[in-house]
LOZA-117453 format. One record per residue (C-alpha): residue number from 1; chain; z, y, x. Coordinates in steps of 0.5 Angstrom, whole numbers, plus 500, padded with zeros to 3 digits. Layout:
{atom NUM; "A"; {Z; Y; X}};
...
This chain:
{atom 1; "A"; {534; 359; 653}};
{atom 2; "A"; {533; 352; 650}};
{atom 3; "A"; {538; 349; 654}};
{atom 4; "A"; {543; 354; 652}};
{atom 5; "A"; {541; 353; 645}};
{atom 6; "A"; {542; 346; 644}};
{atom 7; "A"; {546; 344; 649}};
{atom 8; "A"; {545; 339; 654}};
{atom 9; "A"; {545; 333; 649}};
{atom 10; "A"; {540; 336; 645}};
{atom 11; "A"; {536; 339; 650}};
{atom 12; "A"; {535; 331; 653}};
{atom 13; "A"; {533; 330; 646}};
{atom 14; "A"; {527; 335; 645}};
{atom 15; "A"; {525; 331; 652}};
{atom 16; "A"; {525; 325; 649}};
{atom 17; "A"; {522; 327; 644}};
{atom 18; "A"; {516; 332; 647}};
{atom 19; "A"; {515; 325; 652}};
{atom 20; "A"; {514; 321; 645}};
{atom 21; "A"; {509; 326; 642}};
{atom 22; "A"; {506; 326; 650}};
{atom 23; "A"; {506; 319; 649}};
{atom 24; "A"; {502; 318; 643}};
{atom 25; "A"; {497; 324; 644}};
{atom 26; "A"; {495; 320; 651}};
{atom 27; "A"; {495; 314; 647}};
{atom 28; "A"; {491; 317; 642}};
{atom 29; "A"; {486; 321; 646}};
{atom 30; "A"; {485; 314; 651}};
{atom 31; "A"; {483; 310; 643}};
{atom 32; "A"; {478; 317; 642}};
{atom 33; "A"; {475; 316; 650}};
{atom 34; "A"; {475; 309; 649}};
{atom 35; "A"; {470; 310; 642}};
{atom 36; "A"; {466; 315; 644}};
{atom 37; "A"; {464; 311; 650}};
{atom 38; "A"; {464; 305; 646}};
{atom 39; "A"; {459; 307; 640}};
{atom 40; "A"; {452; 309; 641}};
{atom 41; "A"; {446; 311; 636}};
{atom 42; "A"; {440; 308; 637}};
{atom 43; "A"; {434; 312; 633}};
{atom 44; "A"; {429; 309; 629}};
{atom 45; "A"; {423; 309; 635}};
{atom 46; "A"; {428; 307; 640}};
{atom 47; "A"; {430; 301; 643}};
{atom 48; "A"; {436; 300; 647}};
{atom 49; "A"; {437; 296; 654}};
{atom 50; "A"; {444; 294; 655}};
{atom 51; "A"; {446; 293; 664}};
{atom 52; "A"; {452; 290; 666}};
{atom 53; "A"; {453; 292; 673}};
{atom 54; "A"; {446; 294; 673}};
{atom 55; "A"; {444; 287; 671}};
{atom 56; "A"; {439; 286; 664}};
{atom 57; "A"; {444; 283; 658}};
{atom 58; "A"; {441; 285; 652}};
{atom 59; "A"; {436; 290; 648}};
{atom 60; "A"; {440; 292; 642}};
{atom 61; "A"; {435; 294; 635}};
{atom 62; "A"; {436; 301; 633}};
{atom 63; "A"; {443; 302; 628}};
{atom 64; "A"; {450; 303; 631}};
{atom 65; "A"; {452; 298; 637}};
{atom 66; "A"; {457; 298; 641}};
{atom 67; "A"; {457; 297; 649}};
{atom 68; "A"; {464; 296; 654}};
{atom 69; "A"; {466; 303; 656}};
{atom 70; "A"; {465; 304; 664}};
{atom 71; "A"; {462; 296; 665}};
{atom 72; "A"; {455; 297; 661}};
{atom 73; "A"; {450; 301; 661}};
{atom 74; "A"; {447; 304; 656}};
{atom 75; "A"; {439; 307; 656}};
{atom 76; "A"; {434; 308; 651}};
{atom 77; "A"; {427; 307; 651}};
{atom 78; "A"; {423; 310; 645}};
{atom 79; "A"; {418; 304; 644}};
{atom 80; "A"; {415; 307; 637}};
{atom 81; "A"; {412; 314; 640}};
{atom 82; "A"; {406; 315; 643}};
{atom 83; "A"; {406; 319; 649}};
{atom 84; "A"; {401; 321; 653}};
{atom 85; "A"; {399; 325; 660}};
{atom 86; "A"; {395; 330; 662}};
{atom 87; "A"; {390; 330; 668}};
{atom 88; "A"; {387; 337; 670}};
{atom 89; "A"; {390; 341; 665}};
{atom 90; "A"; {396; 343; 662}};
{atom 91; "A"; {399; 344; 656}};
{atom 92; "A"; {402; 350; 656}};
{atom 93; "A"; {404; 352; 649}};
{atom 94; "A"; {402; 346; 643}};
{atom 95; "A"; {402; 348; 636}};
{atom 96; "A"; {397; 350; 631}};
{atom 97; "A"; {393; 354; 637}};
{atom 98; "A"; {395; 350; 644}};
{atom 99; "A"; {395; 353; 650}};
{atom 100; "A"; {392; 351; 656}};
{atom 101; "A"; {392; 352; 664}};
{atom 102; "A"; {388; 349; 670}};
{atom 103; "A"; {393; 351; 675}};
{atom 104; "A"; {395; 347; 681}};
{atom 105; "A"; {390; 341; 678}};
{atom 106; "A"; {385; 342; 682}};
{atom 107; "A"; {385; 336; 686}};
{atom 108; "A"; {386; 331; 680}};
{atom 109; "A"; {380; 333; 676}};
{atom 110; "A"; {375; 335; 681}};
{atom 111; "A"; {371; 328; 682}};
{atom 112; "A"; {364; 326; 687}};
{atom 113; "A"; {359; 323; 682}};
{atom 114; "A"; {356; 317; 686}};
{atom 115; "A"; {349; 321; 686}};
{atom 116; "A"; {354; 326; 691}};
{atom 117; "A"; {354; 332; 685}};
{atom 118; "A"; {361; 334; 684}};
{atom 119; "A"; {364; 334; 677}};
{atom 120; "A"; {370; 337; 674}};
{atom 121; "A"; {374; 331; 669}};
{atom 122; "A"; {379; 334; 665}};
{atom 123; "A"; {383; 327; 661}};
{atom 124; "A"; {388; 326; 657}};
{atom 125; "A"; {391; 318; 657}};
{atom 126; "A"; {395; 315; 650}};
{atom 127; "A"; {399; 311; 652}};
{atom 128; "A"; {407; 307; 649}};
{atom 129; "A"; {412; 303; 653}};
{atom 130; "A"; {411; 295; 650}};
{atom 131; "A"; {416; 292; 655}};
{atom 132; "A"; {422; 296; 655}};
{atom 133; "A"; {425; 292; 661}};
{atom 134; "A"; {419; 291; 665}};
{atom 135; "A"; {418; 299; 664}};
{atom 136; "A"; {426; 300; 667}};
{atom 137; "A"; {426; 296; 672}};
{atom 138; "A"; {419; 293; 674}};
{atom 139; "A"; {417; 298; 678}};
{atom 140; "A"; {420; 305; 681}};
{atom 141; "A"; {418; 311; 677}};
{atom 142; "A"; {413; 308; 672}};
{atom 143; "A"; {410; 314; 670}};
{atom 144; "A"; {408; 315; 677}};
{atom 145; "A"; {404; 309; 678}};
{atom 146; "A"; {401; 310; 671}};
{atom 147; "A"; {398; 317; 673}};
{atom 148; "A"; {397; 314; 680}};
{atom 149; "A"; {393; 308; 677}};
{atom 150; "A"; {389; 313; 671}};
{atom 151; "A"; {388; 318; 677}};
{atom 152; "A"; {384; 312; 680}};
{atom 153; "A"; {381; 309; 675}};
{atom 154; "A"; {377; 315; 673}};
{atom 155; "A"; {375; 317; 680}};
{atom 156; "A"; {372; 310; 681}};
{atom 157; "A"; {368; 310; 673}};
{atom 158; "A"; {366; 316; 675}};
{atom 159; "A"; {363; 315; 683}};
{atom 160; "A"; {359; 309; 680}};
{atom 161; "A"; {355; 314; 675}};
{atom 162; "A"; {351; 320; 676}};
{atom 163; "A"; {352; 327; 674}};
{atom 164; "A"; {348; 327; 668}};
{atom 165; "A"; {352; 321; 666}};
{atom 166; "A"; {358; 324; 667}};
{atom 167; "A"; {356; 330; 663}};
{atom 168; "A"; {352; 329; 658}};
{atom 169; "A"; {350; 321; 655}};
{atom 170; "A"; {356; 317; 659}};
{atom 171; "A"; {363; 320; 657}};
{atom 172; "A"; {364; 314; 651}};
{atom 173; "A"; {362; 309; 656}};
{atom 174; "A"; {366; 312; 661}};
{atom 175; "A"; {373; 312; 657}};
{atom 176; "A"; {372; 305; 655}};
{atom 177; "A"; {371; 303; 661}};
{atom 178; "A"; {377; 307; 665}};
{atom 179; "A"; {382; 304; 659}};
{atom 180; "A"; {380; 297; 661}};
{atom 181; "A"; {381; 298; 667}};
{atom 182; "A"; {388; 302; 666}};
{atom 183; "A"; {389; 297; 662}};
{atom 184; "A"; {388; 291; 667}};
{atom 185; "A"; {393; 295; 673}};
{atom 186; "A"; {398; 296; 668}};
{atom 187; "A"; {399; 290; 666}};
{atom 188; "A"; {398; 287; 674}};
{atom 189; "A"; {403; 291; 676}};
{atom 190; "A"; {408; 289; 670}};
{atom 191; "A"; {409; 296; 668}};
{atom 192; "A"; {410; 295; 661}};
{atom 193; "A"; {405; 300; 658}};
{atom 194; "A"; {400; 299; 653}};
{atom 195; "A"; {394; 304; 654}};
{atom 196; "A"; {393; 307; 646}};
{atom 197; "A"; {387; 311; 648}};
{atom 198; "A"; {383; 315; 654}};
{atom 199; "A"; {379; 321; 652}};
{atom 200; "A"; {375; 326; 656}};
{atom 201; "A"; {378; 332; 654}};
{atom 202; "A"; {372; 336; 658}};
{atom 203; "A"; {367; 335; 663}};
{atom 204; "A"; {364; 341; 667}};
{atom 205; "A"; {360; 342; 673}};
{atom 206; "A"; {364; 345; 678}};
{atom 207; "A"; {364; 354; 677}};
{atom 208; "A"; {360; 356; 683}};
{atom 209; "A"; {354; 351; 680}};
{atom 210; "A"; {356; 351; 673}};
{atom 211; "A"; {351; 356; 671}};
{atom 212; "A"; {345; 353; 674}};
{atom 213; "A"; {347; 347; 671}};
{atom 214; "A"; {347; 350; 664}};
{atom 215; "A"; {340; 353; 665}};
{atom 216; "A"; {338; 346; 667}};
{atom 217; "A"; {342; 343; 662}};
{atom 218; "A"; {339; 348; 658}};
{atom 219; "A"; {331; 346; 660}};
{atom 220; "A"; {332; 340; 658}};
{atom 221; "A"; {335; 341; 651}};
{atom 222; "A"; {327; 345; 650}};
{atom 223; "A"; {324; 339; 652}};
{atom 224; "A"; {328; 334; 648}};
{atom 225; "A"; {326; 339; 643}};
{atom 226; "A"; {319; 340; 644}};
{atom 227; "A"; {317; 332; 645}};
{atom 228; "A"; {320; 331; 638}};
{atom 229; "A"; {317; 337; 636}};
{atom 230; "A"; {310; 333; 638}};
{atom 231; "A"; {313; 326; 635}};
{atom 232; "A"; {315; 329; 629}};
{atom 233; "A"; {307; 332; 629}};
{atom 234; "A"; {304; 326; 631}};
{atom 235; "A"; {308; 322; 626}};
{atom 236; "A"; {305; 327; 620}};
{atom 237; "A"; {297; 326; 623}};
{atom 238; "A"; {296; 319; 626}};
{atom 239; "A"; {299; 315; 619}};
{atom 240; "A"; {295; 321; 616}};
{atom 241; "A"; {288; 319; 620}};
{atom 242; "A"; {289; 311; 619}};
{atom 243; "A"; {289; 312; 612}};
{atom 244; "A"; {283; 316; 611}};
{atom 245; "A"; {280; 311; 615}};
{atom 246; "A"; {281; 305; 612}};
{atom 247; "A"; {280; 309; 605}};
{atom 248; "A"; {273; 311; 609}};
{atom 249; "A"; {273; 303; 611}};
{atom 250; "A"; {274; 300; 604}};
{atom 251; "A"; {269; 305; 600}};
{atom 252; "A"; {264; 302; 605}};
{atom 253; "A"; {266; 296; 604}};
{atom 254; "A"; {265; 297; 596}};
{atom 255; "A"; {259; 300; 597}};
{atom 256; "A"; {256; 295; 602}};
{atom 257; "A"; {259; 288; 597}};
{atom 258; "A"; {256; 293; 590}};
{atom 259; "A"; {249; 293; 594}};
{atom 260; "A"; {249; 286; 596}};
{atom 261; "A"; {251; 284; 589}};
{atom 262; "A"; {245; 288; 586}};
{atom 263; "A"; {240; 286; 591}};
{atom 264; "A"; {242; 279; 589}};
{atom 265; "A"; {241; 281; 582}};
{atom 266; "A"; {235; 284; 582}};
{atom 267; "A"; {233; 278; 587}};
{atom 268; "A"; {236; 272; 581}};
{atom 269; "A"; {230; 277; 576}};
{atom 270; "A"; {225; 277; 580}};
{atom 271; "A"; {226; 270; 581}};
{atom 272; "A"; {226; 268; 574}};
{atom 273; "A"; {220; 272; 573}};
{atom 274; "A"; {217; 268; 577}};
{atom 275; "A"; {219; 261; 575}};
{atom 276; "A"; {216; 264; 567}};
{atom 277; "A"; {209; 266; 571}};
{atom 278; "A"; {207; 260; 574}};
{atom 279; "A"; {208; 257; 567}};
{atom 280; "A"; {203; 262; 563}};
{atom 281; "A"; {200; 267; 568}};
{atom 282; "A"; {196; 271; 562}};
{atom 283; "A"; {201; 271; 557}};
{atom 284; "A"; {205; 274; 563}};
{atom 285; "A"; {201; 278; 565}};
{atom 286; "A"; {199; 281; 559}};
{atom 287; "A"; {206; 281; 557}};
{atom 288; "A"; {208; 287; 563}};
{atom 289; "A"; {201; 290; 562}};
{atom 290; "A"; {204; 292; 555}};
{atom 291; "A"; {210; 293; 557}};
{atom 292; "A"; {207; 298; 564}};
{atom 293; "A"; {203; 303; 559}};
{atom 294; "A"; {209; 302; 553}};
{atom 295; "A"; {213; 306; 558}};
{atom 296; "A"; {208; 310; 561}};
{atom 297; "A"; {202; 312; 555}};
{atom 298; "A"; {208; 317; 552}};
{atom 299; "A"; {209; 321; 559}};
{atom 300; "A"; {202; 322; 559}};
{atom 301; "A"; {201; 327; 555}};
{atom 302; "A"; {193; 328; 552}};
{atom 303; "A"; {190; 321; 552}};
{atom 304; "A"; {182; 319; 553}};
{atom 305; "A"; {181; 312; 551}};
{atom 306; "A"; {173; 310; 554}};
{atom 307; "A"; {170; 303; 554}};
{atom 308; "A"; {168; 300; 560}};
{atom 309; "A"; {161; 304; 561}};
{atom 310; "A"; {164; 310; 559}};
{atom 311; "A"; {160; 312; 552}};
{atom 312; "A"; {161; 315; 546}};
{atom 313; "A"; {165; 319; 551}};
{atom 314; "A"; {163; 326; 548}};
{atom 315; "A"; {164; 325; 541}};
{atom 316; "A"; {171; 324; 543}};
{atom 317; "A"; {171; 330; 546}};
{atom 318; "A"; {168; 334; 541}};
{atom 319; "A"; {172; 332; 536}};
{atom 320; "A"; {179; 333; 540}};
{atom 321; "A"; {176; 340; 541}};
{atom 322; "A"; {174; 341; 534}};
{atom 323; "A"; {181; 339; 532}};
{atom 324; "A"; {184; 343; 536}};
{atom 325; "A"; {181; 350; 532}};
């Protein structure tokens, strides 16, 4: 139908033409390939490794970069986020209310404690890439090798320790120890990894025993109860005791330092008394005589005064009773 409408000329003419326009759009779509195998982005918590042939050239910064289509070879590590692996336990569901599974992570979190207990360790290890190309090409399946490592780290922290470490006082002690020694292989191996954090998510006794544990565990939080409990009344009624007996100890040291002070008194007066006697004994004992009756004569109610053979005693008497009428 074209070629009856145009005629042989013109038909040749539409070729040319359509291979032009062909042409063109090969051209064009080659360029379009060829940009969009030549820009990449890299994003802001990405670094970006370049191979030429598979061998390192360069690390190019987050931004717009470009690479040589089909030679290099672009990846991208993301060096700004904190990753992290499970042991024991999966995260099934994370959000506001994550959910949790245990199945099929038996074999990881089940650990001989070196008292010969079994212990169920559920860990969680924090971690970010540090060295992009270590990560890469250092060592085949690097996440691999750090479960591997963290795995038995973990089971020779935990078989130096008895159950009761593991479960109860010594799991602080037991994460740091595990990050150090992660820590240390990672780096011996050249795995380009730096270890953020290890945290022990949960450390239960296996669940045949589990309930026997809690009673024990139990009877021991009573008794750790009942002895501060008895501190706590020991440390009321012993300070309570000193007290009183230093108080008691102090009045009698008062009592004995007054008596002793008035013993020296009495015995300074005396004394001094003494010294005047001896220089006129008649006017002294004249003196305490006067002194004696002044004291006594007025205790003493009705009074006879008689000379020294007595008479004149009945007059005296008569008169009294005379009086008395």
């Amino acid at each position: 139908m074209i070629y009856q409408t145009l005629g042989k000329s013109g038909h040749r003419a539409w070729i040319d033409k359509n291979r032009l326009y062909l042409k063109y759009g090969l051209i064009g779509l080659f360029i379009i390939i060829l940009l969009a195998t030549s820009l990449f982005q890299v994003q802001p918590e990405e670094v970006g490794i370049i191979t030429r042939f598979g061998k390192y050239v360069r690390k190019v910064e987050p931004g717009l970069n470009l690479k040589v289509p089909i030679i290099e070879r672009l990846y991208k590590v993301a060096v700004e986020r904190q990753q992290k692996e499970e042991f024991g336990f999966r995260t099934t569901s994370a959000g506001v209310r994550s959910e949790y599974t245990k199945q099929g992570t038996a074999d990881e979190s089940l650990m001989l404690t070196g008292d010969l207990n079994l212990a169920d360790v559920e860990w969680v290890v924090q971690y970010r890439i540090e060295d992009p190309y270590s990560f890469l090409f250092r060592v085949r399946e690097p996440v691999v090798a750090l479960r591997d490592i963290s795995e038995a780290s973990m089971r020779e922290i935990v078989g130096d320790r008895t159950v009761n470490e593991v479960l109860t006082v010594g799991r602080a002690e037991i994460a740091s120890s595990v990050h150090q020694k992660i820590q240390q292989l990672c780096s011996e191996y050249s795995l380009g990894i730096r270890i953020e954090q290890v945290v022990l998510q949960d450390v239960n006794p296996p669940d045949p025993v589990k309930d026997a544990f809690n009673d024990v565990n139990q009877a021991q939080q009573e008794r750790e109860t009942l002895i501060n409990q008895a501190r706590s009344e020991y440390n009321k009624v012993i300070p309570k005791a000193k007290g009183q007996a230093e108080e008691t100890i102090q009045r009698a040291e008062g009592y004995a330092t007054e008596r002793v002070n008035n013993a020296l008194g009495e015995a300074t007066r005396f004394n001094a008394l003494y010294l005047e006697y001896i220089k006129a004994p008649e006017v002294t004992k004249r003196r305490i005589y006067l002194e004696t009756m002044e004291e006594i004569l007025p205790k003493a109610g009705n009074k006879i005064l008689t000379d020294e053979s007595g008479n004149n005693l009945l007059p005296l008497l008569q008169m009294q009773l005379t009086s008395k009428k």
